[in-house]
Backbone as a ProteinNet text record, in pm:
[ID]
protein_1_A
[PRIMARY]
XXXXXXXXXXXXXXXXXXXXXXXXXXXXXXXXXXXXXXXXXXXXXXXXXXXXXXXXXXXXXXXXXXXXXXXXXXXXXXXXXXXXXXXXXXXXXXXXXXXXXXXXXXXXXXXXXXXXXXXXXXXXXXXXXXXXXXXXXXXXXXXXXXXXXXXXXXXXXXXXXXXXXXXXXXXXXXXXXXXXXXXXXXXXXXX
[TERTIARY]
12672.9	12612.8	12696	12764.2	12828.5	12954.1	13012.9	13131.6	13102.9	12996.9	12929.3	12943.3	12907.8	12863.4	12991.8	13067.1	13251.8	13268.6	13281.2	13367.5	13300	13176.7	13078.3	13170.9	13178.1	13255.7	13383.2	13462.9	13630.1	13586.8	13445	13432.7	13418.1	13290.2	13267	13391.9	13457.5	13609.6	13676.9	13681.8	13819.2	13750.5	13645.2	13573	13572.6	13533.7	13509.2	13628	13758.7	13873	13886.7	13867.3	13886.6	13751.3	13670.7	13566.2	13611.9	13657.8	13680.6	13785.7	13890.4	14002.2	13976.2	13898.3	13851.8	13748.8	13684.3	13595.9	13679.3	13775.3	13886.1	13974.9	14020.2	14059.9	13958.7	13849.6	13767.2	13747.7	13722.2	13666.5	13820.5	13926.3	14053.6	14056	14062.1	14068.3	13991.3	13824.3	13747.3	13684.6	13771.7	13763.8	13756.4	13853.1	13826.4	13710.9	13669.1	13607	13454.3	13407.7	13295.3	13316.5	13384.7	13406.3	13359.1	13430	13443.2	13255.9	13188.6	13070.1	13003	13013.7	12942.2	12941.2	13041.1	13050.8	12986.2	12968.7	12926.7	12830	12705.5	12606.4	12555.5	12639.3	12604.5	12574.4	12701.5	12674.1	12544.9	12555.3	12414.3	12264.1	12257.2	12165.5	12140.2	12230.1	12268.4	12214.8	12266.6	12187.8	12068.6	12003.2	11830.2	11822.1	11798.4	11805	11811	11898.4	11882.1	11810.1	11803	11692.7	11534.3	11565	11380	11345.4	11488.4	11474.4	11424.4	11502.2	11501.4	11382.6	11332.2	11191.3	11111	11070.3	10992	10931.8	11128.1	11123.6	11071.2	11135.6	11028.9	10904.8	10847.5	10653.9	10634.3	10688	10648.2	10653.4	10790.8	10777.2	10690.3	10649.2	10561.1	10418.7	10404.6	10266.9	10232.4	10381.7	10366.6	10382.7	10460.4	10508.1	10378.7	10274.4	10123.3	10051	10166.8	10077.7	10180.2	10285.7	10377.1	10334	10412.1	10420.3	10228.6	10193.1	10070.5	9923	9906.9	9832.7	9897	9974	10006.6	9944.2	10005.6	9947.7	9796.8	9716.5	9566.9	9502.6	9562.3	9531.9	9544.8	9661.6	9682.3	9568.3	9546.2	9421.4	9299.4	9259.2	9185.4	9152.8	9232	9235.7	9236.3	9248.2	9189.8	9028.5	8907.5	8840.7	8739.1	8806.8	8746.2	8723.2	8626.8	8511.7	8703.7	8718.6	8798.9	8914	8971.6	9074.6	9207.7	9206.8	9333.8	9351.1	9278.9	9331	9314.7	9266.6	9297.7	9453	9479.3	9669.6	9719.1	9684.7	9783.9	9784	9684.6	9684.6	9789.3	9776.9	9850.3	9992.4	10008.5	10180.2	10249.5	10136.7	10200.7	10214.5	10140	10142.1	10259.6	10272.9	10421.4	10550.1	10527.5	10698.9	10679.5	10576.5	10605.1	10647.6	10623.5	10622.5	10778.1	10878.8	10975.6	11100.9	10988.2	11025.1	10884.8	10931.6	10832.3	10719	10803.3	10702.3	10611.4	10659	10526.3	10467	10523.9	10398.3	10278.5	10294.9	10264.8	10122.7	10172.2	10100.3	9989.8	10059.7	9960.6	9816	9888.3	9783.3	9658.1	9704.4	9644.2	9540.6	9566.4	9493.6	9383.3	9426.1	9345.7	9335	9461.2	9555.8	9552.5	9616.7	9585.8	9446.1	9346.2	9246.2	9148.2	9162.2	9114.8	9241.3	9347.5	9415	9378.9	9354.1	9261.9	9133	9047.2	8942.1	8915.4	9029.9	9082.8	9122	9207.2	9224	9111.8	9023.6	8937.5	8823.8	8828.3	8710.2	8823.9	8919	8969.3	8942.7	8915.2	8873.6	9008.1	9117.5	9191.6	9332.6	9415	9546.2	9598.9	9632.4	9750.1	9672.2	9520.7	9485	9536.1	9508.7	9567.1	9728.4	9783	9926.7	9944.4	9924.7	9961.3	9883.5	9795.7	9748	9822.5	9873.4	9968	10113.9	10156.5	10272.3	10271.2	10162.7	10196.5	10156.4	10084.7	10061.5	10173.2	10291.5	10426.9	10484.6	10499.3	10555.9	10543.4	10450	10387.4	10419.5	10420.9	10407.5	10612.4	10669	10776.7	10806.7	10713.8	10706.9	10630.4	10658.7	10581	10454.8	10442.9	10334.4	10228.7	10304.6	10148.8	10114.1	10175.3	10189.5	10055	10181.4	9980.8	9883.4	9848.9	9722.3	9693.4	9750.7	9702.3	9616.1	9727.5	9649.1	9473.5	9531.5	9383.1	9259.8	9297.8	9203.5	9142.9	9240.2	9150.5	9245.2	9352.9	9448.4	9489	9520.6	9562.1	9424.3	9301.1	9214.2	9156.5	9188.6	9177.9	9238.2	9385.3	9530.7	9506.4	9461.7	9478.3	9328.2	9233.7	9106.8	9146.6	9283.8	9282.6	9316.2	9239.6	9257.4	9449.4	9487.2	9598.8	9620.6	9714.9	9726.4	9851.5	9772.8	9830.2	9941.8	9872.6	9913.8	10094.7	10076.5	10161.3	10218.6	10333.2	10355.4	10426.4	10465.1	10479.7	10361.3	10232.8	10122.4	10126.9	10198.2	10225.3	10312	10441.5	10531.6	10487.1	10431.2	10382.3	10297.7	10196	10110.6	10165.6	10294.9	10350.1	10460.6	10494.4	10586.3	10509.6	10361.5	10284.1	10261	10219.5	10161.2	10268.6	10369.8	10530.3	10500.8	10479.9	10569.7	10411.1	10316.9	10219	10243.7	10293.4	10334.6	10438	10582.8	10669.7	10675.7	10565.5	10470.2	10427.5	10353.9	10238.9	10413	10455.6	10626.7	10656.1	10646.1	10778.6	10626.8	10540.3	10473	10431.3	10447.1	10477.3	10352.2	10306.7	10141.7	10131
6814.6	6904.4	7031.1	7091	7190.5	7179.4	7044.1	7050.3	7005.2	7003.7	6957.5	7091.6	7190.7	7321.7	7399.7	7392.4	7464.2	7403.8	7302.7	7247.2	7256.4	7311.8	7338.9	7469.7	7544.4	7644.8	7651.3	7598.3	7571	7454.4	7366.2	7283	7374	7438.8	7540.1	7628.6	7682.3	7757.9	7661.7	7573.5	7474.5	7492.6	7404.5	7379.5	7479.9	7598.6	7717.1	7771.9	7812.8	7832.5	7712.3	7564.8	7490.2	7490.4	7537.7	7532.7	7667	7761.4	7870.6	7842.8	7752.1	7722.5	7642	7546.1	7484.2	7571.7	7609.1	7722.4	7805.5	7850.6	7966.6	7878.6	7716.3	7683.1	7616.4	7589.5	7560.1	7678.4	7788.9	7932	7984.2	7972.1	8022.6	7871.2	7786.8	7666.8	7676.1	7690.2	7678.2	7796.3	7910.8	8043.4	8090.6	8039.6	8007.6	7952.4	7778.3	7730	7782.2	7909.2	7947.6	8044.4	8123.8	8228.6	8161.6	8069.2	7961.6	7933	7902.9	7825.3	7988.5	8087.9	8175.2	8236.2	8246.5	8266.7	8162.9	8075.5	7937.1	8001.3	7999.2	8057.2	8170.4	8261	8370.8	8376.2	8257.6	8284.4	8168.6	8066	7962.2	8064.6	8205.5	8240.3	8358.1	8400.9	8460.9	8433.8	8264.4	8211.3	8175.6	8142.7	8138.5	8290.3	8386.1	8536.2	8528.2	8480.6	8494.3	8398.6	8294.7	8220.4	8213.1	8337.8	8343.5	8481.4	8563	8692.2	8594.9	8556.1	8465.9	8444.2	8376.5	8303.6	8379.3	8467.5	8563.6	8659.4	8683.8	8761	8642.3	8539.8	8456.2	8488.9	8414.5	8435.1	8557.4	8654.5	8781	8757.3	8782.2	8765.8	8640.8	8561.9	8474	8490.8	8638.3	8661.9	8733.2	8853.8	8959.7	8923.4	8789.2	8775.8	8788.7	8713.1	8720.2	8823.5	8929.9	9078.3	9148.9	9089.1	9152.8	9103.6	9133.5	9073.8	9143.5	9014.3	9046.1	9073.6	9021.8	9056.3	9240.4	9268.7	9441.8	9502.8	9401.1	9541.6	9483.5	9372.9	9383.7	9473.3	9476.6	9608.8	9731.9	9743.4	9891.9	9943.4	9804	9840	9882.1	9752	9827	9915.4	9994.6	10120.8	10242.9	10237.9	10307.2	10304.2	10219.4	10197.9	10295.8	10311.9	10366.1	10507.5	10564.4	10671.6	10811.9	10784.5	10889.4	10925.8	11034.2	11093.4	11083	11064.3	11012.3	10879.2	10790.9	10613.4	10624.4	10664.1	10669.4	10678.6	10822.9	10873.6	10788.5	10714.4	10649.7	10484.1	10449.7	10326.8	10377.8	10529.7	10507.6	10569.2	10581.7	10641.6	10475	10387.5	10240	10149.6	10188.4	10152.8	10189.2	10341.9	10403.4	10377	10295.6	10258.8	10097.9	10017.9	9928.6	9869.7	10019.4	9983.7	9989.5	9874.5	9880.4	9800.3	9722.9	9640.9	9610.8	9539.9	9510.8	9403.1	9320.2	9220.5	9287.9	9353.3	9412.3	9508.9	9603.3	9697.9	9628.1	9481	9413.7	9359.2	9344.8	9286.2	9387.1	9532.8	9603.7	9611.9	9610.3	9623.2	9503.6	9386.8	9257.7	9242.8	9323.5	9339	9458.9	9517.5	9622.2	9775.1	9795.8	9880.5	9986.1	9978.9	10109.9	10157.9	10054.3	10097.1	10173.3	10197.4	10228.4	10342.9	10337	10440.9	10611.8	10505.5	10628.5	10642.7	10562.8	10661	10705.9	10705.7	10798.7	10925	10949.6	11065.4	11143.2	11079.5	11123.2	11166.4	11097	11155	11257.4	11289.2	11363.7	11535.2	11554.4	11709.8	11799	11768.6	11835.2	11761.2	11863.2	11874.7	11771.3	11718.4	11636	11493.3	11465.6	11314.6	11311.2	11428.4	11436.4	11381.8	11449.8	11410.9	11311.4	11207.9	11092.6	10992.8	11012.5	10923.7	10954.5	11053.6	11083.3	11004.6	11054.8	11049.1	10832.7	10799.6	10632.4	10594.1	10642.7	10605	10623.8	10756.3	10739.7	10640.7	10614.5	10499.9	10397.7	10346.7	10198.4	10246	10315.1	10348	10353.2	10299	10217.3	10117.5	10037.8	9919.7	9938.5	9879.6	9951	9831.4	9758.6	9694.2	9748.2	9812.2	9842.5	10012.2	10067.8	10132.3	10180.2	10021.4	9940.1	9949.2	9858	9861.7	10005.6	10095.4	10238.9	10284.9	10296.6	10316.5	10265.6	10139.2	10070.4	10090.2	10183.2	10195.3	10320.6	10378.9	10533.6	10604.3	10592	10711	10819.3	10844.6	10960.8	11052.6	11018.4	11115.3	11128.1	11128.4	11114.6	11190.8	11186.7	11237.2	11381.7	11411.6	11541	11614.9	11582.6	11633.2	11610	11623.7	11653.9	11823.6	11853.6	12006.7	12045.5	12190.5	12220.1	12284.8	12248.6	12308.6	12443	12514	12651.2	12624.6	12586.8	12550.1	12474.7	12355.4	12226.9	12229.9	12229.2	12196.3	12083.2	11972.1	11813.1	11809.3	11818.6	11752.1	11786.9	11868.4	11936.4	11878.6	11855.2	11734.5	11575.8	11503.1	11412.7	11375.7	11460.4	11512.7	11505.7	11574.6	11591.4	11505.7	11418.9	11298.6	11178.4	11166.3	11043.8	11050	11176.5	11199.5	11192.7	11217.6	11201.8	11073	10977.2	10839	10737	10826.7	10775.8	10802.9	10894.4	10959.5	10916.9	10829.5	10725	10598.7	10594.2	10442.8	10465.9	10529.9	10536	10592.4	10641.6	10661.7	10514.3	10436	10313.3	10187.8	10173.2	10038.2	10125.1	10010.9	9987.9	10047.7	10116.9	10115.7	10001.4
18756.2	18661.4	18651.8	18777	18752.9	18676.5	18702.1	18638.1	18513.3	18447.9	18329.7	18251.5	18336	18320.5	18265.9	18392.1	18318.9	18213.7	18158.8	18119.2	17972.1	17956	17824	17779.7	17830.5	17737.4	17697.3	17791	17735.1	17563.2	17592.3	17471.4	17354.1	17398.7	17250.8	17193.7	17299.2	17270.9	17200.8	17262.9	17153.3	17049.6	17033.9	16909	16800.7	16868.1	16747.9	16694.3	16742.5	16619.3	16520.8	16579.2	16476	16372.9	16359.8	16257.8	16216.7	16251.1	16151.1	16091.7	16175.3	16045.2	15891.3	15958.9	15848.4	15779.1	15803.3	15785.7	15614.3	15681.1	15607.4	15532.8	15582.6	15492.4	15363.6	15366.4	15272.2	15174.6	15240.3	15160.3	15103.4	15155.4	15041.1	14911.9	15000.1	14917.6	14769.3	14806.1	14727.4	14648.9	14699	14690.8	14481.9	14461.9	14300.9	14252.9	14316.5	14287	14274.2	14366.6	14420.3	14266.4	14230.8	14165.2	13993.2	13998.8	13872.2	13844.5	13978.4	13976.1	13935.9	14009.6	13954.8	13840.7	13793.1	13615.3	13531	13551.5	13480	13483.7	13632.7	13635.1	13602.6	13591.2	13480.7	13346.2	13288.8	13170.4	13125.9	13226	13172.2	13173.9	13284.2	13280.2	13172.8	13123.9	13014.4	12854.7	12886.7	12782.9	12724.8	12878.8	12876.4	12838.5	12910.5	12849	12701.6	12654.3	12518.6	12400.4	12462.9	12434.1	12412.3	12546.9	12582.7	12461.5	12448.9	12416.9	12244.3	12196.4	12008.4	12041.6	12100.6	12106.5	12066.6	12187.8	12176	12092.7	11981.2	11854.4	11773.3	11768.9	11612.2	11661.8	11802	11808.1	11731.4	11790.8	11728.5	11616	11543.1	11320.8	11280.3	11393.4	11290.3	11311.7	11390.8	11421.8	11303.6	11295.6	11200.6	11024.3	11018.4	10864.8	10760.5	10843.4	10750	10709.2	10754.2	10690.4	10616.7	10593.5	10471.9	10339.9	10227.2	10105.3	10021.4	9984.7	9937.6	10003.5	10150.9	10260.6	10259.7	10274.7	10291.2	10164.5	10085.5	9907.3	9916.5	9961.4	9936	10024.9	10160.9	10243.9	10244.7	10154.1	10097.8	9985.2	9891.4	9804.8	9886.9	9955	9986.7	10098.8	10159.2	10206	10076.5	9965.3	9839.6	9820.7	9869.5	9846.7	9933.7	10028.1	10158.2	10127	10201	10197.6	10207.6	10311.8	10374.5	10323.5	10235.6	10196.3	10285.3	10425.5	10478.2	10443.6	10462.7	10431.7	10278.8	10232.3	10064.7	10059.1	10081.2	10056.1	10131.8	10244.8	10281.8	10221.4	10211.8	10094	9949.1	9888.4	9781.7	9848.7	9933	9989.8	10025	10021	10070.5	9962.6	9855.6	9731.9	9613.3	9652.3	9617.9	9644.8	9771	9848.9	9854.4	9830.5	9734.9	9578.7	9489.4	9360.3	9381.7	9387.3	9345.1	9253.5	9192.4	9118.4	9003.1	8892.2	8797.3	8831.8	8916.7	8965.7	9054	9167.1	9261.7	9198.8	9094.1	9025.3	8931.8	8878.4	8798.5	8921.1	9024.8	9119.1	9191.3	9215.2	9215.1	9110.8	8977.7	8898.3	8907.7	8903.5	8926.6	9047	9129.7	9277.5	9237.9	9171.1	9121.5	9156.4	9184.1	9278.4	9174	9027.5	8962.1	8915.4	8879.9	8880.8	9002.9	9114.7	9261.5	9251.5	9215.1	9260.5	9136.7	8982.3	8937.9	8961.2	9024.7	9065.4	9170.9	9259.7	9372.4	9309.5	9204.5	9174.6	9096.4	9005.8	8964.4	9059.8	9193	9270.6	9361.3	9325.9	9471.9	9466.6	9584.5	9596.1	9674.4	9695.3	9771.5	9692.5	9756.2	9638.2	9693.4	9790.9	9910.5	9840.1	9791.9	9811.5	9670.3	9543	9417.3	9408	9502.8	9486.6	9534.2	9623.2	9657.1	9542	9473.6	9375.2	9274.7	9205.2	9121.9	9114.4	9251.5	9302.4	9309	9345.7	9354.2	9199.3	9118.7	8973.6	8893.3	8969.5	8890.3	8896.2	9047	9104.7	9048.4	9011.8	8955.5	8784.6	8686.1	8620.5	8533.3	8585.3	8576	8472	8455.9	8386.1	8305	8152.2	8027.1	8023	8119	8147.4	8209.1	8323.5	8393.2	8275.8	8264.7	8150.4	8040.8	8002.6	7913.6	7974.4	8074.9	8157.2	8198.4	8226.7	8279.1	8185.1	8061	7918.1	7898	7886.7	7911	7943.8	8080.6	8172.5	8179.5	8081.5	8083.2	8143.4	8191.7	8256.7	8218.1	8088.9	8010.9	8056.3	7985.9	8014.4	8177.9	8238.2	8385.3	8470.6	8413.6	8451.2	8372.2	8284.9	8165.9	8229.4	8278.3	8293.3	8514.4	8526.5	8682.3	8717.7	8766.5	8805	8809.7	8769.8	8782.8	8938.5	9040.1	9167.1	9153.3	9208.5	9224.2	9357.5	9415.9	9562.8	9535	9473.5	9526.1	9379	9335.9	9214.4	9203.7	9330.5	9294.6	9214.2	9219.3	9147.3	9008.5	8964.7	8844.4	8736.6	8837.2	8818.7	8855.2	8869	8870.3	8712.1	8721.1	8615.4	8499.2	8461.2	8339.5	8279.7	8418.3	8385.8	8372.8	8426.3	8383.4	8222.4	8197.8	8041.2	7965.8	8001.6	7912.1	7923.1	8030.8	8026	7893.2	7876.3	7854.8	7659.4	7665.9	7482.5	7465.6	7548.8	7524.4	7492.1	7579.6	7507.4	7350.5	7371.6	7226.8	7103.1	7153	7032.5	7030.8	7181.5	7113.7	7086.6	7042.7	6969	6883.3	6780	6650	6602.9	6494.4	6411.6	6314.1
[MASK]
+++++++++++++++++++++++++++++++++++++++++++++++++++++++++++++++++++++++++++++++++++++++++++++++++++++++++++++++++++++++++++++++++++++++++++++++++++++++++++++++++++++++++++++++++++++++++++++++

């Protein structure tokens, strides 16, 4: 047993430089190879990252797409409908930065967007809800269609019987370019 005993550590001694050689020759050897494997793995995890990141953004735009387009302008209407002079102006400030084409002012009207937006101005008591109903009736007021329909609806006398603001003179200008755009009409059809 004793000579069992010496002769255990001269074993582990031999033994152990040769496992660090091999040891060191595997790790210079494979020394690239390790480097190689971890870039791979970077960039494979890189890619999930960006995978998960796309994903995540469609769920999202396909949560959000159902409230653009005409879901937004029927919500903008009716936030015109409502009791409160802030969601009023801001229904017609959303109504204003949609009118930007003939088709969506055409569409406002159809929803019933200029009609609610003049009797927002006709009921308004403060200059700021005046001017944003003004200010989005210019807006929409673009197209010698909705135009017509304003006409229609009674806008001239609505617009002409709205208080003059001392205060704000956008509302002044608003005011005097609707009634211009309203006596350009009535100049260009025919009697």
């Amino acid at each position: 047993m004793r000579a069992l005993a010496a002769h255990l550590p001269a074993y582990f001694c031999r033994r152990r430089p040769q496992l660090n050689l091999q040891s060191r020759k595997f790790s210079s050897i494979n020394g690239k190879d390790e480097v190689a494997m971890e870039q791979e793995a970077e960039r494979k995890i890189g890619w999930l990252l960006k995978l998960i990141f796309a994903g995540t953004a469609s769920a999202i735009g396909y949560q959000f797409f159902p409230y653009m387009g005409d879901n937004l302008l029927q919500q903008s209407v009716s936030l015109l409908q409502v009791k409160d002079p802030l969601f009023k102006r801001m229904g017609a400030s959303r109504l204003a930065r949609f009118a930007i084409d003939d088709e969506r002012r055409m569409k406002i009207v159809e929803m019933g967007g200029a009609q609610e937006l003049l009797n927002m101005l006709n009921a308004a008591k403060d200059d700021r809800t005046r001017k944003q109903a003004l200010k989005a009736l210019s807006a929409i007021s673009h197209s010698d269609e909705v135009v017509g329909a304003l006409h229609n609806a009674g806008a001239v006398s609505i617009i002409r019987s709205t208080p003059s603001s001392l205060e704000d003179a956008d509302v002044e200008k608003f005011k005097s370019s609707l009634l211009k755009r309203f006596q350009d009409l009535r100049h260009d059809v025919p009697s």
